[in-house]
TIMIKOL-225066 format. One record per residue (C-alpha): residue number from 1; residue in three letters; x negated, y, z. Coordinates in Angstrom, 1 decimal. Example, Ala and Ser with C-alpha at 12.3 -4.5 7.8 and 13.67 -1.06 7.14 Angstrom:
2
<pt num="1" residuo="ALA" c1="-12.3" c2="-4.5" c3="7.8"/>
<pt num="2" residuo="SER" c1="-13.7" c2="-1.1" c3="7.1"/>
This chain:
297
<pt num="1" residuo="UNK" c1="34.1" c2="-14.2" c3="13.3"/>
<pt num="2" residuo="UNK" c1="32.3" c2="-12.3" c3="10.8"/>
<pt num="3" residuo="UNK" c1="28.2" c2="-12.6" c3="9.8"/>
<pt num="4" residuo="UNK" c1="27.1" c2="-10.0" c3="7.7"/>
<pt num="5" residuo="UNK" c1="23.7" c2="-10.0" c3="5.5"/>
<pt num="6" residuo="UNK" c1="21.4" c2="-7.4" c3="5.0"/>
<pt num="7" residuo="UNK" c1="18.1" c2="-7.0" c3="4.1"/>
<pt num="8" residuo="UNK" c1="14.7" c2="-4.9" c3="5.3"/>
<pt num="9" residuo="UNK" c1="12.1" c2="-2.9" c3="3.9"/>
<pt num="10" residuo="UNK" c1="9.4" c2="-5.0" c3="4.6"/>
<pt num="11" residuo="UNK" c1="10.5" c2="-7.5" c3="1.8"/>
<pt num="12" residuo="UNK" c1="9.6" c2="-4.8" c3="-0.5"/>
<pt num="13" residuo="UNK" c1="5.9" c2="-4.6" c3="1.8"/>
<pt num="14" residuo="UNK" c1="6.8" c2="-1.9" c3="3.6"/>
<pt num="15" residuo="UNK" c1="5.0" c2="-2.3" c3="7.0"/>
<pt num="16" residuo="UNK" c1="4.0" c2="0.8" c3="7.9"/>
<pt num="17" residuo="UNK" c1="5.1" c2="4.5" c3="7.1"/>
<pt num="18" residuo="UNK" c1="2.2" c2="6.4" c3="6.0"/>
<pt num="19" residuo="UNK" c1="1.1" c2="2.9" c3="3.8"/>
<pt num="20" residuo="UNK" c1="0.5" c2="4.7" c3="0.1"/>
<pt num="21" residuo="UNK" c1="1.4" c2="1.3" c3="-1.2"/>
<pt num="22" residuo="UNK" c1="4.7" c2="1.5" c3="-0.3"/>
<pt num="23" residuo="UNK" c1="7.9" c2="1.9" c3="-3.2"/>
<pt num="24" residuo="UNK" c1="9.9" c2="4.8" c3="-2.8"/>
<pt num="25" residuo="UNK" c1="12.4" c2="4.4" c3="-0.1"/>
<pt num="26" residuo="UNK" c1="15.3" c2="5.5" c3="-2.8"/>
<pt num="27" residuo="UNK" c1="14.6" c2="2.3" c3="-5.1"/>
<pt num="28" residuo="UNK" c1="14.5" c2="0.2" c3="-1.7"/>
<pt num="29" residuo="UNK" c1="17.6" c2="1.4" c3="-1.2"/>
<pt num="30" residuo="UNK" c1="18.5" c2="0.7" c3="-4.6"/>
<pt num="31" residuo="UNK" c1="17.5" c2="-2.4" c3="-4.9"/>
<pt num="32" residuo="UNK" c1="18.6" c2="-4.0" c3="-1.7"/>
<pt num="33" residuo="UNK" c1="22.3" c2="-3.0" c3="-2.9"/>
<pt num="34" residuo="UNK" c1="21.7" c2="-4.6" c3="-6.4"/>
<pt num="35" residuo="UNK" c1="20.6" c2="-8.0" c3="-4.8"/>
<pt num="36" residuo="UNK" c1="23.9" c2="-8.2" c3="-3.2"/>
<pt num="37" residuo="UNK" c1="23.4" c2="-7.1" c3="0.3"/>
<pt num="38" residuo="UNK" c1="25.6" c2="-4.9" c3="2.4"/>
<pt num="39" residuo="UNK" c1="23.4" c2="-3.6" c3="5.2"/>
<pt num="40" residuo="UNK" c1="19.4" c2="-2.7" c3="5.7"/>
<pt num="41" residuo="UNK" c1="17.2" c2="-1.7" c3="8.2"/>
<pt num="42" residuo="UNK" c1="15.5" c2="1.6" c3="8.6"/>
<pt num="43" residuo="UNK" c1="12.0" c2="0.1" c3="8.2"/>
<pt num="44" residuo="UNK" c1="8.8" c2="2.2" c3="9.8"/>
<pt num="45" residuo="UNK" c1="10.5" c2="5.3" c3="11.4"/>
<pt num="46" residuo="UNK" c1="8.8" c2="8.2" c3="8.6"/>
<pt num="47" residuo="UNK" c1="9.4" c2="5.8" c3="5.8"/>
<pt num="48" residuo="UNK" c1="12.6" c2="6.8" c3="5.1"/>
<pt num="49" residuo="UNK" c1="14.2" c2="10.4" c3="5.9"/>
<pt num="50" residuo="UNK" c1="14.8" c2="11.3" c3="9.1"/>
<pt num="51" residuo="UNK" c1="16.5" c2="13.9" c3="8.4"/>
<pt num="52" residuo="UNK" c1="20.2" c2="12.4" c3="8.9"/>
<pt num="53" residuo="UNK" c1="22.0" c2="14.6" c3="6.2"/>
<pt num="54" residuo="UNK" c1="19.4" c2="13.2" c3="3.6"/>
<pt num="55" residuo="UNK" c1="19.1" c2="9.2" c3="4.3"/>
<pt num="56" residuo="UNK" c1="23.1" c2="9.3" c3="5.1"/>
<pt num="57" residuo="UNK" c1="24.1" c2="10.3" c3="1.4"/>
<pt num="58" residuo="UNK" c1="21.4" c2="7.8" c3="0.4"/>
<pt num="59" residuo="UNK" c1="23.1" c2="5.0" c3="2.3"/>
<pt num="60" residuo="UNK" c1="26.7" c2="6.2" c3="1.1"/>
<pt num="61" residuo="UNK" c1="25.4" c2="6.0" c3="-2.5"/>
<pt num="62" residuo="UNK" c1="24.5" c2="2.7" c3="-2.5"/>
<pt num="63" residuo="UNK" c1="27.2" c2="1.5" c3="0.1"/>
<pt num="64" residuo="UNK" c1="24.9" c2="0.3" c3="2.4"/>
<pt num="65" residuo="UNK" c1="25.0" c2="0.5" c3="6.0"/>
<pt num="66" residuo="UNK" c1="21.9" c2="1.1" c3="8.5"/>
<pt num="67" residuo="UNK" c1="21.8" c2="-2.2" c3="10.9"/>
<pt num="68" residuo="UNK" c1="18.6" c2="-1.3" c3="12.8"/>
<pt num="69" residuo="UNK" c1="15.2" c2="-0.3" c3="13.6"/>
<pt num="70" residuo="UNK" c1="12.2" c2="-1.6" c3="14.3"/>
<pt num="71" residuo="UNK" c1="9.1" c2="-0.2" c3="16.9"/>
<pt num="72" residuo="UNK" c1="6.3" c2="-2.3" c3="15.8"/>
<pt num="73" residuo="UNK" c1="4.1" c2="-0.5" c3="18.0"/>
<pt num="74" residuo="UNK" c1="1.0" c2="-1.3" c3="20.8"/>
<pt num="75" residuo="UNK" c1="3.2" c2="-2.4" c3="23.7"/>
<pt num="76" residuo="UNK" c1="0.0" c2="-4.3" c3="24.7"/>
<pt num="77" residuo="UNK" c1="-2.6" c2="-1.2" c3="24.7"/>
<pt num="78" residuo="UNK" c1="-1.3" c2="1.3" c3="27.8"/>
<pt num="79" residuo="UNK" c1="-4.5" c2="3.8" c3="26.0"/>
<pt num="80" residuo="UNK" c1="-1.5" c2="3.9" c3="22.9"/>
<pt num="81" residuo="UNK" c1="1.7" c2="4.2" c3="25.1"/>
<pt num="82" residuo="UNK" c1="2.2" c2="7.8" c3="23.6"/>
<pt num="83" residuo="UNK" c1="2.0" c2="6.6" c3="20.1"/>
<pt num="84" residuo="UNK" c1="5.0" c2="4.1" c3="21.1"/>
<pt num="85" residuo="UNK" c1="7.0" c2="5.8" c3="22.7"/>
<pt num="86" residuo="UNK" c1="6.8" c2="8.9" c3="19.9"/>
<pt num="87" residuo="UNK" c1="8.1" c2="5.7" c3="17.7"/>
<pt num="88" residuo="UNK" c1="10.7" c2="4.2" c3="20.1"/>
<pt num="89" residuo="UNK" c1="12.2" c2="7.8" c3="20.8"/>
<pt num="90" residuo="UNK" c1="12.5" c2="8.8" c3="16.9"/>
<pt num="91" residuo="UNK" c1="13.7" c2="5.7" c3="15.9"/>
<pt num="92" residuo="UNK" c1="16.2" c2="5.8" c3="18.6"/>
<pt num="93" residuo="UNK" c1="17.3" c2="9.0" c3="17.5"/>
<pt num="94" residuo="UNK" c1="17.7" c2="7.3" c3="13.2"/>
<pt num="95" residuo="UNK" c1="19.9" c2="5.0" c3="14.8"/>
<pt num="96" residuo="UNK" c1="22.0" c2="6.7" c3="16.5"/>
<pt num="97" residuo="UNK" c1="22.9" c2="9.2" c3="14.1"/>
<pt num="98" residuo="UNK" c1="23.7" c2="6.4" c3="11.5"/>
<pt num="99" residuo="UNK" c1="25.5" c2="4.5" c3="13.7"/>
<pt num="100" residuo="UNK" c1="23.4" c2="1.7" c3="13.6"/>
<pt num="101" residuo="UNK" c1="22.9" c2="-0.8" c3="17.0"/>
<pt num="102" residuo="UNK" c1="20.2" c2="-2.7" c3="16.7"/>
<pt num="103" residuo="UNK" c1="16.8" c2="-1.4" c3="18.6"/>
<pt num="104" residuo="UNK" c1="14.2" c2="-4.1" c3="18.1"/>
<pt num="105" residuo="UNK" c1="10.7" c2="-3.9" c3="19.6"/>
<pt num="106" residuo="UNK" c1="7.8" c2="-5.7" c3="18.5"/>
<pt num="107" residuo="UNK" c1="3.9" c2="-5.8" c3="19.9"/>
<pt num="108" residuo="UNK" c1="2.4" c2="-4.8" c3="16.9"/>
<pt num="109" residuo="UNK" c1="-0.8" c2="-7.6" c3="15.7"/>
<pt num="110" residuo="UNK" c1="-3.9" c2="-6.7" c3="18.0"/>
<pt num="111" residuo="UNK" c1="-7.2" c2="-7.8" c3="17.1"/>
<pt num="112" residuo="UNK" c1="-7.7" c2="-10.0" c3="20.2"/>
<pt num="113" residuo="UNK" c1="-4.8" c2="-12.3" c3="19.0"/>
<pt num="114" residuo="UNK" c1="-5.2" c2="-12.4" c3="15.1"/>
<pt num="115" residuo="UNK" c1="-7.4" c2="-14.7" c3="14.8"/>
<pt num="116" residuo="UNK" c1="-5.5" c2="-17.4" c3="16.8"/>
<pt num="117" residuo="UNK" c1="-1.8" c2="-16.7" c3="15.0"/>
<pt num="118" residuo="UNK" c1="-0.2" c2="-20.1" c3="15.0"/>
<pt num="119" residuo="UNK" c1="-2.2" c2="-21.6" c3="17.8"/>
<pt num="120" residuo="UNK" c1="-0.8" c2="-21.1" c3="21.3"/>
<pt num="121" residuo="UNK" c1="-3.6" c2="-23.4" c3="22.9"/>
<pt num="122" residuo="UNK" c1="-6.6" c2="-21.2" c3="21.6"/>
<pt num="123" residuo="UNK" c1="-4.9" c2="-17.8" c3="22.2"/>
<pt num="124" residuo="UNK" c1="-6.3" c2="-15.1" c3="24.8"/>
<pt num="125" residuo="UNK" c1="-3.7" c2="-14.5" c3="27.1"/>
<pt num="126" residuo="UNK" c1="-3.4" c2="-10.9" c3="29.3"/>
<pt num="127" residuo="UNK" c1="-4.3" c2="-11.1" c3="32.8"/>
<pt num="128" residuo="UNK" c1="-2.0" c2="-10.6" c3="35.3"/>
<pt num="129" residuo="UNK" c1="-2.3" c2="-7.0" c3="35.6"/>
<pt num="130" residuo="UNK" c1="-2.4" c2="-6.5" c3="32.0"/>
<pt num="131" residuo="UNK" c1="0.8" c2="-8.6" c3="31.2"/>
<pt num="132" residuo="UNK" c1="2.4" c2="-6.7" c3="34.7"/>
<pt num="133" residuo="UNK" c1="1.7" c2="-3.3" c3="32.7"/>
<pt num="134" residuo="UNK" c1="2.9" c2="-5.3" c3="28.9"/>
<pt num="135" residuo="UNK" c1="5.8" c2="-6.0" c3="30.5"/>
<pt num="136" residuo="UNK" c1="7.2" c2="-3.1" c3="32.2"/>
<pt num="137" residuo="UNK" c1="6.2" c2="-0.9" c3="29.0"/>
<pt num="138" residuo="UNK" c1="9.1" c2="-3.0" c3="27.0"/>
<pt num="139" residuo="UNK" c1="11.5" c2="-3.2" c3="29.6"/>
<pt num="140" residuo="UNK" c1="11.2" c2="0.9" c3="29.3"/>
<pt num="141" residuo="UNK" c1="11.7" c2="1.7" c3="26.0"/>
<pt num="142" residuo="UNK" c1="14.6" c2="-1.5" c3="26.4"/>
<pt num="143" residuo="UNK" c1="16.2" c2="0.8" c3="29.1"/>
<pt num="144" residuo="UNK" c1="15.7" c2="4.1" c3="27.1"/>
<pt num="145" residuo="UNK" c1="17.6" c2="2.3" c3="24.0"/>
<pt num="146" residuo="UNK" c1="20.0" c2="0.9" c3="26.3"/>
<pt num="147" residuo="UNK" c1="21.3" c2="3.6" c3="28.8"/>
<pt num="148" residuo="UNK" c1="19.9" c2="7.0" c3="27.0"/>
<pt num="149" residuo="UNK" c1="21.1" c2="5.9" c3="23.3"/>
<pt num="150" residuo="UNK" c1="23.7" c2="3.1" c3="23.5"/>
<pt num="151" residuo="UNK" c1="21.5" c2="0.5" c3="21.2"/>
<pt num="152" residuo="UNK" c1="21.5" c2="-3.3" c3="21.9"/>
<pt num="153" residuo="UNK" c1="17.5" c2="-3.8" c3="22.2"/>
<pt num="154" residuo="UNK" c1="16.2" c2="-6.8" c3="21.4"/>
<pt num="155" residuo="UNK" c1="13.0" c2="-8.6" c3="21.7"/>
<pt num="156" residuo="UNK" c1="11.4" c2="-10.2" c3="18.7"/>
<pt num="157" residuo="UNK" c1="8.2" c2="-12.6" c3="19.1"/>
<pt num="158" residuo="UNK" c1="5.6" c2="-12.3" c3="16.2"/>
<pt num="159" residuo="UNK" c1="2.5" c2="-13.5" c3="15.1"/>
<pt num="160" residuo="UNK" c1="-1.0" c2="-12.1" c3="16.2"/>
<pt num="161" residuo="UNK" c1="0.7" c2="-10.2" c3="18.6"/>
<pt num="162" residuo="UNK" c1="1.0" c2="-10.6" c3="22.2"/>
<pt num="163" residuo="UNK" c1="4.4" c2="-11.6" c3="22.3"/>
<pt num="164" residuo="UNK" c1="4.0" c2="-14.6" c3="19.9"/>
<pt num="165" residuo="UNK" c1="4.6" c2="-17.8" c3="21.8"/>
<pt num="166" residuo="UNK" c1="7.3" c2="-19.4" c3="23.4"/>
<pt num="167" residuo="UNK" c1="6.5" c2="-19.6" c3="27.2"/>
<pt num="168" residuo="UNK" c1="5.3" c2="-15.8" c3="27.1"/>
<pt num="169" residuo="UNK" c1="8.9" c2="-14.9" c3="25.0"/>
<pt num="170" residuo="UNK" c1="10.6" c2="-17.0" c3="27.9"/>
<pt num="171" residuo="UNK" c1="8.8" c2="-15.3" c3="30.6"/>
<pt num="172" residuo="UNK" c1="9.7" c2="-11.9" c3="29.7"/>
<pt num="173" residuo="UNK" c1="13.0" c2="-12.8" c3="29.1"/>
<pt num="174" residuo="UNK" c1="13.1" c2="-14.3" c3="33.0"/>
<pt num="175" residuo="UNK" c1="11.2" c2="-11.2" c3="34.3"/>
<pt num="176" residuo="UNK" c1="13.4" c2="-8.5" c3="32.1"/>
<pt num="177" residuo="UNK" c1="17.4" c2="-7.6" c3="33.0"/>
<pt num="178" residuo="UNK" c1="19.4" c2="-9.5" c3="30.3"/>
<pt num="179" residuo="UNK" c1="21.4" c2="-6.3" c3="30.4"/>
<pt num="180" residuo="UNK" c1="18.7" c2="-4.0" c3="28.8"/>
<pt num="181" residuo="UNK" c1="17.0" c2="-7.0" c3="27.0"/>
<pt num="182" residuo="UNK" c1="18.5" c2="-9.3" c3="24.7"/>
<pt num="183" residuo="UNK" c1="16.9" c2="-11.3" c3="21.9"/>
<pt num="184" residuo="UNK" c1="16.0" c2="-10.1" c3="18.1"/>
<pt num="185" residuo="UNK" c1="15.3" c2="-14.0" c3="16.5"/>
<pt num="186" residuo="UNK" c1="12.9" c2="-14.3" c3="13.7"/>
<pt num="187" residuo="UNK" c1="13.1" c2="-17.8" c3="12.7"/>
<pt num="188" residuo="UNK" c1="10.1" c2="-17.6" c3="11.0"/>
<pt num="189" residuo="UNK" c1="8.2" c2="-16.5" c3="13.0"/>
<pt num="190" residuo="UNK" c1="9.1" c2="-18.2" c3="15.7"/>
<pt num="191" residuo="UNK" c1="7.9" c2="-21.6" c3="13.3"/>
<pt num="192" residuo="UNK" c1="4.9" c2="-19.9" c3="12.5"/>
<pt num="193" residuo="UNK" c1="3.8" c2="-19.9" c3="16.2"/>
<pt num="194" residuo="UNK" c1="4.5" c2="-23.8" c3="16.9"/>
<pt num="195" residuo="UNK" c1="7.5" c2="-23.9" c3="18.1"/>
<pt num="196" residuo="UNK" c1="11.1" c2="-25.5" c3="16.6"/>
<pt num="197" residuo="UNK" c1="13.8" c2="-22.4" c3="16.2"/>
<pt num="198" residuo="UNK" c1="16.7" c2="-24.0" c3="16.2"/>
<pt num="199" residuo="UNK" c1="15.6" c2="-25.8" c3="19.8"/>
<pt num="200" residuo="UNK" c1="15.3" c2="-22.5" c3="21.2"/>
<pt num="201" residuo="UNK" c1="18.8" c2="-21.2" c3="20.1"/>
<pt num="202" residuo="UNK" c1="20.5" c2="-23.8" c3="21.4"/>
<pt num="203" residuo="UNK" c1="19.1" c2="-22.8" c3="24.6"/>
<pt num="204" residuo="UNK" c1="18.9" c2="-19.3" c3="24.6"/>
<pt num="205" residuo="UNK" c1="21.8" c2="-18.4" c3="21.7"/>
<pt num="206" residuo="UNK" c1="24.0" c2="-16.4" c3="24.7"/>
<pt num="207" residuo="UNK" c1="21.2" c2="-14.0" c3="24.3"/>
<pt num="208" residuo="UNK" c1="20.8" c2="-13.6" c3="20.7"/>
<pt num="209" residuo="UNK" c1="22.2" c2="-10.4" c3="19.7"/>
<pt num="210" residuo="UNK" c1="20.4" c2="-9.9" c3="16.3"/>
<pt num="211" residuo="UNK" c1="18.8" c2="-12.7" c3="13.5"/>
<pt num="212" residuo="UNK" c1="16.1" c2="-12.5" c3="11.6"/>
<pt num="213" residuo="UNK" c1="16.2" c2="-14.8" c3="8.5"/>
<pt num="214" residuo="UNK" c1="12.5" c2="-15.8" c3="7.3"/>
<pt num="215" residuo="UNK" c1="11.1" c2="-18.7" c3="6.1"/>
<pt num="216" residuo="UNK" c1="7.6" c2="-20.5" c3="6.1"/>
<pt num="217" residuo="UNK" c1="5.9" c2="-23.0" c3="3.8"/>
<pt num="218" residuo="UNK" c1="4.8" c2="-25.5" c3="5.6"/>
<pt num="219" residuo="UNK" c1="1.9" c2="-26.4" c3="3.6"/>
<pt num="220" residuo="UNK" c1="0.5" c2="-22.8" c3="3.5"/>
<pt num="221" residuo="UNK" c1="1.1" c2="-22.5" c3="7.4"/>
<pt num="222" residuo="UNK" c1="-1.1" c2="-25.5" c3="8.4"/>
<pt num="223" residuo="UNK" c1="-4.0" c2="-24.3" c3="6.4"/>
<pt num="224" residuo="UNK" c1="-3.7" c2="-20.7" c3="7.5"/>
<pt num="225" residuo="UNK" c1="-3.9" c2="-21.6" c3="11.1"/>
<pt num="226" residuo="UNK" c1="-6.7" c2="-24.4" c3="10.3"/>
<pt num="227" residuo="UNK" c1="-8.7" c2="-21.8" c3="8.4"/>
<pt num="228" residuo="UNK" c1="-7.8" c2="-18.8" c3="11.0"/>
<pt num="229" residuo="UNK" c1="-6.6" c2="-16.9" c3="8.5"/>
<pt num="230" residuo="UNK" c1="-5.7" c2="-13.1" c3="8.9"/>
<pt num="231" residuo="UNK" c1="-1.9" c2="-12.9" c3="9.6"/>
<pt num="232" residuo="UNK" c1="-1.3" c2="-10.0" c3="6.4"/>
<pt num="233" residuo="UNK" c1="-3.7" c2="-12.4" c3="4.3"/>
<pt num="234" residuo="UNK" c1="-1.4" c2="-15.1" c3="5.0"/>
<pt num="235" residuo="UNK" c1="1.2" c2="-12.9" c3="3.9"/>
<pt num="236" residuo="UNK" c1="-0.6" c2="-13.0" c3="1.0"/>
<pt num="237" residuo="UNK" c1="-1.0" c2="-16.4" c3="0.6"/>
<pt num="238" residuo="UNK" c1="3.1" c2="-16.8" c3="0.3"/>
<pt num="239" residuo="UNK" c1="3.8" c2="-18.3" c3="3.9"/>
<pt num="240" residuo="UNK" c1="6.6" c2="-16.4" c3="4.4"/>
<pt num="241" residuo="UNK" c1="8.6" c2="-18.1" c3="1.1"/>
<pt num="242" residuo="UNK" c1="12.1" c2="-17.7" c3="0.0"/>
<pt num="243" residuo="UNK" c1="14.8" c2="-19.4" c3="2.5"/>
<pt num="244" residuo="UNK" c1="15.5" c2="-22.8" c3="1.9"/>
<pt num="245" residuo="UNK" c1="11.9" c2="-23.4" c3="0.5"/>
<pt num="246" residuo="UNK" c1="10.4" c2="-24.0" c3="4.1"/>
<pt num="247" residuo="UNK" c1="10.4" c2="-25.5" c3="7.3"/>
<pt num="248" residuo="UNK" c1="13.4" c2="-23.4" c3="8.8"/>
<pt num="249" residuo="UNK" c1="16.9" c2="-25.7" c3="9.0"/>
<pt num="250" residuo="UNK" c1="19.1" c2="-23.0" c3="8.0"/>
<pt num="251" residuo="UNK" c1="21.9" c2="-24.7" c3="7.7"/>
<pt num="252" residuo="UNK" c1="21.7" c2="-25.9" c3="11.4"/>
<pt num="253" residuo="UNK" c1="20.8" c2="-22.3" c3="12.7"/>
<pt num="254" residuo="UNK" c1="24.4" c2="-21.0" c3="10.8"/>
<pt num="255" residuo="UNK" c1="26.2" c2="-24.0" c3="12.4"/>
<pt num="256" residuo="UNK" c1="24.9" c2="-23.1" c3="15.9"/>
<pt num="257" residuo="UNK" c1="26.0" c2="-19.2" c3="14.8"/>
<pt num="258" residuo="UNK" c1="29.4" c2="-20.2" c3="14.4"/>
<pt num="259" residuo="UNK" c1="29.5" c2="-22.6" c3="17.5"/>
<pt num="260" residuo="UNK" c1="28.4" c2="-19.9" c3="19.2"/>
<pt num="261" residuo="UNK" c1="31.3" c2="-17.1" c3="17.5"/>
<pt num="262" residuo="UNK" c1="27.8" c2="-15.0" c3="16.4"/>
<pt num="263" residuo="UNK" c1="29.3" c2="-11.7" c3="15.3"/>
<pt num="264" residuo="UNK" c1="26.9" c2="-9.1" c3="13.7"/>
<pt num="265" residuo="UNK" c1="24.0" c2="-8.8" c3="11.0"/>
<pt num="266" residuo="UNK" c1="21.4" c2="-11.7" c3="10.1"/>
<pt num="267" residuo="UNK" c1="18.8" c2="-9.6" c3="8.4"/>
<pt num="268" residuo="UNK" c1="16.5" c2="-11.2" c3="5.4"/>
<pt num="269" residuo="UNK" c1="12.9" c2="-10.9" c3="6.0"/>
<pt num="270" residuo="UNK" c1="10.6" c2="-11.9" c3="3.4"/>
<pt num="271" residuo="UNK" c1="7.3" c2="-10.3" c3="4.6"/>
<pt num="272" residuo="UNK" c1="5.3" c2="-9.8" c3="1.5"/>
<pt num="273" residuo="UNK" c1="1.5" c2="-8.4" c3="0.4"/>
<pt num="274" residuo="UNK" c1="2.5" c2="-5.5" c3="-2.0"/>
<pt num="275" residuo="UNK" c1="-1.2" c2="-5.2" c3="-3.8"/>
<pt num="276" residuo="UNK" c1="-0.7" c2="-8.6" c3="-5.2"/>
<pt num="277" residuo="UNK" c1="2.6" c2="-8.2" c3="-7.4"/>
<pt num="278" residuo="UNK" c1="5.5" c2="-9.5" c3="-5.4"/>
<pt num="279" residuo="UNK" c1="8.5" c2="-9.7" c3="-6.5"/>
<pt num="280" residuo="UNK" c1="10.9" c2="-8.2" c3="-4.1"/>
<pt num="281" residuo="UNK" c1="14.7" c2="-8.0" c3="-5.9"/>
<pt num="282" residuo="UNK" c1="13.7" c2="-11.4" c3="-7.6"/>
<pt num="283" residuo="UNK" c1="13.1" c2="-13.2" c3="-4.0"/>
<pt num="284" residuo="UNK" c1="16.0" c2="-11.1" c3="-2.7"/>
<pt num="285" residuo="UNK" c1="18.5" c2="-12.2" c3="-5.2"/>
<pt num="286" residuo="UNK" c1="17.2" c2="-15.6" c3="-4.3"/>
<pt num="287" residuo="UNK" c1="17.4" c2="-15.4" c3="-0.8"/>
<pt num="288" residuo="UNK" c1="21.1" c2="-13.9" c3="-1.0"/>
<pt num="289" residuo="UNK" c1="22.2" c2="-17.0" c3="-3.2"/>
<pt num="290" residuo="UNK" c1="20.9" c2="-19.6" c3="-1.4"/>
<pt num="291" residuo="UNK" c1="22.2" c2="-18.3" c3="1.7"/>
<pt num="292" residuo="UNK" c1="26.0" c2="-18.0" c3="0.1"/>
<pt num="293" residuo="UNK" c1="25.2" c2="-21.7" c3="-1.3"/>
<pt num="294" residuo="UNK" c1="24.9" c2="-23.1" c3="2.5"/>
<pt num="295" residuo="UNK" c1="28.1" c2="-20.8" c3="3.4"/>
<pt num="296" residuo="UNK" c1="27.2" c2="-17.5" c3="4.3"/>
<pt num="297" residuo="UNK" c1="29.1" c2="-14.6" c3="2.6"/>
């Protein structure tokens, strides 16, 4: 069995392509190799080349290999289906001519679930027409990337978005073909929302295809959601902390990878607010040590 680390570009605060904030996406590069890791993600299709002679001498320079993409896109507004699928079909395309397998897709933060982050009892919830039309607009682009490119899609719940909470993750997953659709787990997120992530792998780890490591202070997390706090301010509070700083049990997550014979990437996420002076290859050297110190490699 073999887990392999890699890291992602919105540890360095890379959330969105056209962001002027944003480091270069050659020192990303850089960087991610120093810290120790083997693979990254593509980040915000535009962010980095697209052009496949370009970004794959980039990769080959640093030894890295692409793992995946992400679509962090309006799945839940059909007036923006365009602007998703333009995302889904180009990054598609990145990952296919890098060789990469992992499709995940996102419903980006919309303003009628921000303010209730963290608190599934408060939170608007689509009607059934809207959630009807939600629904079949993943399970689209999760056929697209799994019959027209070859990817393993995967689902990943977040906060402020409409996908954040257990019973809506679990009733797409029930209403969704497991062979298009499989699971991209954010364990940070997935604490962030109220909800214990090692008690959903052990229930749903058959359909795990892709991990995302990320951690959450508890402290920081109970006052955000007391105080309604924005999701990117509380990104800039720190909620999202280095691994083994939070309320994530890593080291029962890896022992249910191995039970389980996980093979592929768990991918480091340590979203971050880059006007206030992170400090991306410090916290990624961190998160790569602590996670060789519980037995990863």
């Amino acid at each position: 069995m073999t887990i392999r680390i890699g890291n992602a570009p919105c540890s360095w605060g890379v959330e969105f392509a056209d962001d002027p904030r944003n480091p270069p996406w050659m020192s990303v590069l850089k960087d991610c190799a120093d810290a120790g890791y083997a693979g990254i993600e593509l980040g915000p299709v535009g962010f980095m080349p697209e052009d496949p002679a370009i970004l794959a001498d980039a990769l080959a320079a640093h030894d890295l290999q692409l793992i995946g993409g992400v679509v962090f896109r309006p799945f839940h507004d059909p007036d923006q289906w365009d602007d998703v699928l333009d995302g889904a079909v180009r990054t598609c395309k990145a990952l296919v001519a890098h060789g990469a397998e992992h499709l995940v897709l996102i419903d980006s933060i919309s303003p009628r679930r921000a303010p209730t982050a963290g608190r599934a009892d408060e939170a608007e919830q689509l009607s059934p027409d809207e959630w009807a039309g939600f629904r079949d607009r993943i399970a689209t682009v999760a056929r697209m990337g799994a019959e027209e490119y070859g990817l393993t899609v995967g689902i990943h719940a977040h906060a402020a978005g409409f996908m954040d909470f257990e019973p809506e993750l679990e009733q797409l997953l029930e209403e969704v073909d497991e062979d298009i659709l499989k699971i991209c787990f954010d364990t940070g997120h997935h604490s962030y929302a109220g909800f214990d992530p090692v008690s959903f792998m052990k229930r749903y780890m058959g359909r795990i295809s892709y991990m995302h490591f990320k951690d959450i202070d508890q402290a920081i997390k109970s006052d955000v959601i007391a105080s309604c706090t924005g999701f990117y301010e509380a990104c800039g509070q720190g909620v999202f902390c280095n691994l083994g700083k939070g309320d994530v049990d890593f080291r029962a997550v890896r022992q249910l990878l191995l039970d389980a014979g996980f093979e592929g990437w768990c991918t480091v996420e340590q979203d971050c607010d880059p006007t206030l002076d992170p400090d991306p290859v410090g916290d990624a050297r961190a998160n790569r040590a602590y996670l060789e110190s519980i037995g990863f490699k």
